[in-house]
N, C-alpha and C positions, 0 to 999 in steps of 0.2 A: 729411082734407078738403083740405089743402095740394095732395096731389099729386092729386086730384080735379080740381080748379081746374084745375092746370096743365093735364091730362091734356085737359080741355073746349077748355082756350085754343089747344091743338096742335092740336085737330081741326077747329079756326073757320079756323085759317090752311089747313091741309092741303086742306079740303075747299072753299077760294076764297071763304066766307062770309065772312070778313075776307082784305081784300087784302094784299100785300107790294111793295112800291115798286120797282123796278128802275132804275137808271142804265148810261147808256151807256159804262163806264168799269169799268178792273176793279177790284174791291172784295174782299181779303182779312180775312177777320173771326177773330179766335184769340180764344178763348173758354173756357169749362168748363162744366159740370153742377152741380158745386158749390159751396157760399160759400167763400171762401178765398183762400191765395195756391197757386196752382198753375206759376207762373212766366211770365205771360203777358208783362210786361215787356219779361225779357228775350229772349223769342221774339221780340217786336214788334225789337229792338234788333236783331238775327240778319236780320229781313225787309231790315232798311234796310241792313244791312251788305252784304247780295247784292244790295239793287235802284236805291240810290241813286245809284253810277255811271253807271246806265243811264238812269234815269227821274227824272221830276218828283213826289216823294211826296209828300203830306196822312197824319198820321194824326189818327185821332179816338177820343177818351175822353167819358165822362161827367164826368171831372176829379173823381173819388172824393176827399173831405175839404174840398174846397172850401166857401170860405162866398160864392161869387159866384153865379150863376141865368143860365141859358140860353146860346147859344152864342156865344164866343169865340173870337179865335186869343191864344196865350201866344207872349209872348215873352222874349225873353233877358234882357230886367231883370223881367220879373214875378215873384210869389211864390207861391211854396206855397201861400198863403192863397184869390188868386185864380184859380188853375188847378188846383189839387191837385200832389202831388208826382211823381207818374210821368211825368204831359204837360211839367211845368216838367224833370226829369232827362233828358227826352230831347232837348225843342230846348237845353237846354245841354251834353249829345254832341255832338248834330247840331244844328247852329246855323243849314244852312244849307235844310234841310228844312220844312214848314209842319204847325205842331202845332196841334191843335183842341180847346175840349171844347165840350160841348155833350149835356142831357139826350134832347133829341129829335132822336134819329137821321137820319129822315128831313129833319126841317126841316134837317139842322147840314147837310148834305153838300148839298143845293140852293145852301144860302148858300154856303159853302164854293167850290162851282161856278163861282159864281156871283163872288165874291171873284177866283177864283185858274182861272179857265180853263185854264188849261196844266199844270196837273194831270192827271201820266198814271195812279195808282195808289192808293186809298184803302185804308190801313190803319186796321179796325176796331179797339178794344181792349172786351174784354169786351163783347161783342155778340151773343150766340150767343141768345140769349133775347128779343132786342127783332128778331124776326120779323116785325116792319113794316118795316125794309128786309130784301132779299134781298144778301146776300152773294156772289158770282161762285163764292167758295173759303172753304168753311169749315172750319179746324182747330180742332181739340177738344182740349183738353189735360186729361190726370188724374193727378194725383200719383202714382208712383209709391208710396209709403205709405198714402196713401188711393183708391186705386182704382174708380172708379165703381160697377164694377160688386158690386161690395161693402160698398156705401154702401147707404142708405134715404133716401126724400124726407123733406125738411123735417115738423112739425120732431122727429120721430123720428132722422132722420140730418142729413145736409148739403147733400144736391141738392134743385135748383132746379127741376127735373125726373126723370123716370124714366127710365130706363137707358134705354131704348128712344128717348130723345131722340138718341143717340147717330146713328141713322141718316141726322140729318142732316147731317154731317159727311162732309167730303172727304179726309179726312186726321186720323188720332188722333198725337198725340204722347205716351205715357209719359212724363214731365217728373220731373227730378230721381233720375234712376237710379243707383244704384251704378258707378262703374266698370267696376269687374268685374263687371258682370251678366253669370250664365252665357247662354247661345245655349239650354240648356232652360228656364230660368225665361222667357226672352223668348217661346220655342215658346208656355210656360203662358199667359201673359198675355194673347199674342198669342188664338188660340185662346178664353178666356173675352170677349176685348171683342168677337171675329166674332160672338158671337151677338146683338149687338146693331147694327153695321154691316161694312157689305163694303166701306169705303175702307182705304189701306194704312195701316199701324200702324208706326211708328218711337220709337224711345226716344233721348232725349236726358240730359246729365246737366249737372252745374251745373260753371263752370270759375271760380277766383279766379281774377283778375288781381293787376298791380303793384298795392301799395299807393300809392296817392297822396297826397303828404306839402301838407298845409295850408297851410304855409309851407317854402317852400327852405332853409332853415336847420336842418330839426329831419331827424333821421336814424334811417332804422330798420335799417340794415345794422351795430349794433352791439350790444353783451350788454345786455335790455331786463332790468328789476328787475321792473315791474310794468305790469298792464293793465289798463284800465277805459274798458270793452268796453258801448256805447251803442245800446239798437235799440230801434225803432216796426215791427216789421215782422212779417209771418205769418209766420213760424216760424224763430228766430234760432239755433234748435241747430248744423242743419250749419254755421253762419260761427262758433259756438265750439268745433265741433270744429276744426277748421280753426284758428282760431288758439292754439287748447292743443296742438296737435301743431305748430305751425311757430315756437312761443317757449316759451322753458323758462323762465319770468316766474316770482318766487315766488308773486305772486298774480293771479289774473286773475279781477275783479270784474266785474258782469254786471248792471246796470241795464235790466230791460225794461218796453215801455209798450206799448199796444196798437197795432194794425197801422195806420197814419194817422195814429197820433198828433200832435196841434198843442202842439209843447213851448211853454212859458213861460218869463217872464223868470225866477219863482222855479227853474224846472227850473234853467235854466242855471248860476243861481247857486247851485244844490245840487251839481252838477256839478263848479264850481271847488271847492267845500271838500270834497269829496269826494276828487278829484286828491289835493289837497296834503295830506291824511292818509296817503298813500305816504312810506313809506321810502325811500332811496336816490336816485340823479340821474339816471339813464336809467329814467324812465320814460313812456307815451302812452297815448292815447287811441286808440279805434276806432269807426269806425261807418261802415253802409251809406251807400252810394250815396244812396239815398232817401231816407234819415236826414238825410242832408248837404246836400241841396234843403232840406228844411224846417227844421234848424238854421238856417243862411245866414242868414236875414233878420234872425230873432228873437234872435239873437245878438252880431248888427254892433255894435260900439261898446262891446264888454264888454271882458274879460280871459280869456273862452273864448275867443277868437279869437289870443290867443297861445298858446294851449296847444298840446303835440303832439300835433298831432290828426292821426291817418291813416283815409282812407278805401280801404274795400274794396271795389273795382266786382270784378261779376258778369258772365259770360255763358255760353252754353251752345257745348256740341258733340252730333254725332251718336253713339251708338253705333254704328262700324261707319265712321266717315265721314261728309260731309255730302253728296254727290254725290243721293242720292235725294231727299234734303229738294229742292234745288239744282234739279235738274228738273222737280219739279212745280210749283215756285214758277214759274221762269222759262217752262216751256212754256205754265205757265195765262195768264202777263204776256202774253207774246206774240202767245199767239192774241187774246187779248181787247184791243189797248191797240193804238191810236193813234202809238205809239212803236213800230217795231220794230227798236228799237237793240242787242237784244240778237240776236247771228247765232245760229244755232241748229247744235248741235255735229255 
């Protein structure tokens, strides 16, 4: 019945029985097929890393966990509470970029305009599906482990739609690849998502960065005893592999909550007596990027806040290089935008 629905709702827009909004400005939307995390994040993080030298960026979310209603800009003392934590993570990256959330697409990016004129580039986050606005550029991302096309619609599987939604898309990213992905499992991949669109197909994979230390004083370049390892997030396996192969910790403890989670004061303070049931004096804490937006506020004024606590930001690269990602972005920016500050090579 699910994918029925949808299946109607594609053909209302398709066939111009319901319309799609257009703006004169160009509008990037990275999106998925199915519920989850597929790493749209840090895509959106990658957009602004290529285009904000050059251009005036907005991005806009629906501000997923939030307990606020309707459209906003977040700013750099807001909280997780009233933005959600992806839009608050990014304007505290990027500080000097303009973050948004806001349920209704269409209305958020009028106001938005209308706010901030000099806006040359709007990035959508998870927007593939709210097809009352049109998109200029739409990237599709699918988990490399969950595959679309190997998926089934809700709620027999996890999309939001049927494979065939795929077509609308300008660009498919494979997200979360193996390093080593051979060049024939890519052929493979490549190859089963063609039968559902003719835009190019790229795979990307996920890259830790530095850890970044809480406070200056607490150090992770020395022999750790023990780990206890903090996540709200879709799918926390690859960051413990990741830190069981980069510390040879006697123990490394794994506290998980669901993906948005809004921790509490009692979290916190189970947290501290958690820590201090550790053996030995080198020992830390861990936890995502995302994590560490929504900790921050609900934590201010504790004795979590002297703990060693290290954060682990994320981002992606291409397989292959980023050079192709690289020119569609910019050649789509440039045709379409009002800025054309970026030379063309």
């Amino acid at each position: 019945m699910y994918a029925i629905i949808t299946k109607l709702r594609g053909l209302l827009f398709d066939s111009g029985i319901i319309k799609s909004s257009e703006f004169d400005i160009p509008i990037i939307n990275v999106g998925n097929l199915a519920v989850g995390g597929s790493g749209k994040t840090p895509h959106i993080e990658c957009l602004i890393e290529l285009l904000h030298n050059d251009y005036n960026i907005a991005t806009l979310s629906r501000g997923y966990g939030r307990r606020t209603k309707g459209f906003r800009e977040v700013e750099i003392n807001s909280t997780a509470q009233e933005s959600g934590d992806e839009p608050l993570q990014i304007k505290l990256k990027y500080p000097k970029i303009k973050v948004f959330v806001g349920e209704d697409r269409v209305e958020a990016v009028t106001k938005l305009l209308f706010a901030e004129p000099n806006i040359d580039v709007i990035l959508l986050d998870d927007a593939y599906q709210h097809r009352a606005i049109k998109a200029g550029l739409n990237i599709l991302l699918t988990d490399y482990k969950k595959i679309f096309t190997r998926d089934k619609s809700m709620p027999m599987g996890r999309l939001r739609e049927c494979p065939d939604a795929a077509s609308r898309s300008d660009l498919v990213i494979v997200s979360k690849c193996p390093k080593l992905i051979s060049n024939s499992e890519k052929e493979e991949l490549s190859k089963e998502i063609s039968n559902h669109t003719n835009s190019p197909i790229l795979f990307s994979t996920v890259e830790y960065k530095d850890f970044i230390p809480s406070n200056k004083e607490h150090d992770i370049n020395r022999k750790i005893d023990n780990i206890l390892i903090i996540s709200g997030i879709a799918n926390p396996k690859p960051m413990l592999e990741y830190i069981s192969n980069k510390f040879s910790a006697s123990i490394i403890e794994h506290l998980e909550f669901r993906d948005h989670y809004n921790f509490t004061i009692k979290d916190i303070q189970s947290f501290i007596e958690k820590f201090n049931t550790f053996a030995g004096s080198n020992n830390l804490i861990v936890i995502s990027e995302k994590d560490s937006v929504r900790l921050k506020s609900i934590s201010k004024g504790t004795a979590f806040k002297s703990l060693p606590i290290f954060v682990l930001p994320i981002g992606i690269s291409f397989i292959g290089g980023n050079k192709e990602f690289n020119t569609i972005i910019t050649d789509y920016v440039r045709e379409n935008s009002r800025n054309y500050s970026i030379p063309k090579d």
